[in-house]
C-alpha positions in Angstrom: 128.2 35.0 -104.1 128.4 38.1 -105.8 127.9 40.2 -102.6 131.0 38.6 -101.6 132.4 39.3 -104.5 131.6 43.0 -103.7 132.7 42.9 -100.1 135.8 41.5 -101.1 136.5 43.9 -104.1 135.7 46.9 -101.7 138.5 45.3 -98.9 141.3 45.2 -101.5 141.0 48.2 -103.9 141.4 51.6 -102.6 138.8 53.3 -104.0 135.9 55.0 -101.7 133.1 52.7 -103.3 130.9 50.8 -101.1 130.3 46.8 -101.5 126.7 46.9 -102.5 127.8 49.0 -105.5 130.7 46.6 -106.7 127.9 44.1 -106.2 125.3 46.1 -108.4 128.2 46.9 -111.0 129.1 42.9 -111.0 125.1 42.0 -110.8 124.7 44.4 -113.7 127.5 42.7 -115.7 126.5 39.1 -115.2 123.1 40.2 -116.7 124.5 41.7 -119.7 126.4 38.9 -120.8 124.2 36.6 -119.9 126.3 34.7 -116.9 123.2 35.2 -114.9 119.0 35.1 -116.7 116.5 37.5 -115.3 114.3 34.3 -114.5 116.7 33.1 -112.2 116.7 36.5 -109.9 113.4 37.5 -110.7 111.6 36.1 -107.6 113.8 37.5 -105.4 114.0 40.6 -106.8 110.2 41.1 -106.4 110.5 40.5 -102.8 113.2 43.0 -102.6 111.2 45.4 -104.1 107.7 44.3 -102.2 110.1 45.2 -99.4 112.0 47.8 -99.7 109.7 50.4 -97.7 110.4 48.6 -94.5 114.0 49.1 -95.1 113.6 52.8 -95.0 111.7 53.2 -91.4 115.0 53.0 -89.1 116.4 55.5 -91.3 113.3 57.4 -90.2 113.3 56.5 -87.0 117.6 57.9 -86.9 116.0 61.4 -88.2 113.4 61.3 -85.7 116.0 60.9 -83.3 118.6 63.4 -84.1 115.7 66.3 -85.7 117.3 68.7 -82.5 120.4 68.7 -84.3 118.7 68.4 -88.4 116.3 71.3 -87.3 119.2 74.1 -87.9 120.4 73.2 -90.9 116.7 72.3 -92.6 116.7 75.0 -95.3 120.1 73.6 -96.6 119.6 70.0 -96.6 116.3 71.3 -98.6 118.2 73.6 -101.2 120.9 70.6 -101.9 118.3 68.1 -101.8 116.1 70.0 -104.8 119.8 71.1 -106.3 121.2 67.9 -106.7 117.3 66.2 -107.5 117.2 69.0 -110.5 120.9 68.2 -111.2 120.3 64.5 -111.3 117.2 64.9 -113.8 119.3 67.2 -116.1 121.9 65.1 -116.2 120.1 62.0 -116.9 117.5 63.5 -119.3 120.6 65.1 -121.6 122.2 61.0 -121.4 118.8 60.1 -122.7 118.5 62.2 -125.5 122.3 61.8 -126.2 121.7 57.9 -126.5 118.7 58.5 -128.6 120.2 60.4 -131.1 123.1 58.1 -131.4 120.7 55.2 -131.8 118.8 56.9 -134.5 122.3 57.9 -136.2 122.9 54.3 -136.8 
């Protein structure tokens, strides 16, 4: 329901956002107020997770496929990719520590 939810939201509002994530923000919400326990997804979030590396190989399999056409452009898919991981870290480290401090504040 909730994925449906997120399809639908992504149909009607005009923002680039894709379903999954308007089911993730809605998923997320549920939790939080305690619409939805963690016992009740818990099982099938294991399996998700026990999963999830089989989800990956046809994304593989498409870079296998089109590497003639990667192969040019390696050395700057590489530089973003270790740009925006470092960027990413930073970011989320300095939230960290910002939340900490807040929290130790009160």
């Amino acid at each position: 329901m909730i994925s449906f939810i997120g399809e639908l939201l992504h149909e009607f509002l005009p923002l680039p956002v894709p379903a999954s994530i308007y089911g993730i923000v809605i998923l997320f919400a549920c939790l939080e107020c305690k619409i939805i326990k963690v016992a009740d997804i818990r099982e099938t979030s294991i399996f998700l997770i026990e999963i999830m590396p089989i989800m990956f190989i046809p994304a593989a399999v498409g870079l296998m496929d089109s590497w003639e056409i990667i192969k040019p452009s390696l050395l700057s898919y590489g530089v973003i990719t270790v740009v925006t991981t470092v960027a990413v870290m930073a970011v989320s480290g300095k939230a960290v520590q910002f939340i900490m401090h807040r929290r130790e504040k009160k």
